[in-house]
N, C-alpha and C positions, 0 to 999 in steps of 0.2 A: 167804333171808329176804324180799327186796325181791319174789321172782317168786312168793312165798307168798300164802295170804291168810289167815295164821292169823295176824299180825298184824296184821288191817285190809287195806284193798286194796292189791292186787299192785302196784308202781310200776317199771315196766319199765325206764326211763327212769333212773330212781335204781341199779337194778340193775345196769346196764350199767355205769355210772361205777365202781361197786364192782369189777366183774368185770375193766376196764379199767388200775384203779390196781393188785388183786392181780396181773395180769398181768406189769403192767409191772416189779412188785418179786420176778419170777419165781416166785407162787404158780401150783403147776400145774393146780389144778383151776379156777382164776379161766380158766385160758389156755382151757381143754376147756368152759367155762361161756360164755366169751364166742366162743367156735368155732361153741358151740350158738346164739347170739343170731344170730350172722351167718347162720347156715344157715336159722334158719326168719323170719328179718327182723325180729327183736322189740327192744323199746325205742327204738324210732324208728327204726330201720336198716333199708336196703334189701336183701334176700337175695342173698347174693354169695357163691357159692360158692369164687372163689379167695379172699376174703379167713376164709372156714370153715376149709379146707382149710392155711392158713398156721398160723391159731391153732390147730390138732389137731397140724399137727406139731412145734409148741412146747410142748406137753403131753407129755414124756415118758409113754412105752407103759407102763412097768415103774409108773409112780404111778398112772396113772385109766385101767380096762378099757378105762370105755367111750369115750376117748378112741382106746384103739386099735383099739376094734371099731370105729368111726365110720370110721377114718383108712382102715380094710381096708373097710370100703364104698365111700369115695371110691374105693380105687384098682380096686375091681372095677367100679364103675359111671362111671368116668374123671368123677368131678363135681370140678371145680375143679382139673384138673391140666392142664400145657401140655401140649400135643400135640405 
């Protein structure tokens, strides 16, 4: 809703906090929402791919595809994993 703009402008920043508190109270698609925030640097955040790569694997695979398509990109393209 917040990264919309079919309610007025998009507020990145408000979205994040959202994406943050579902997280935290284990909603899985907030965890794979704010996965995406970190990876492409949005709502004030600086793009950080091990902190991406942490929130996709707290999104169980078997809830949000594209949480696991993402996760099976990181691991083909080693973005955000230790070496």
């Amino acid at each position: 809703m917040y990264l919309s703009d079919k309610l007025g402008d998009p507020d990145e920043a408000e979205a994040l906090r959202w994406f943050r508190h579902g997280a935290e109270l284990g909603d899985r698609r907030s965890m794979a929402s704010l996965a995406m925030m970190h990876e492409q640097g949005k709502g004030g955040l600086k793009a950080n791919e091990f902190e991406a790569t942490r929130s996709y694997r707290r999104a169980p695979e078997d809830v949000d595809p594209a949480a696991q398509s993402n996760m099976g990109y990181r691991y083909r393209m080693g973005k955000g994993l230790d070496k």
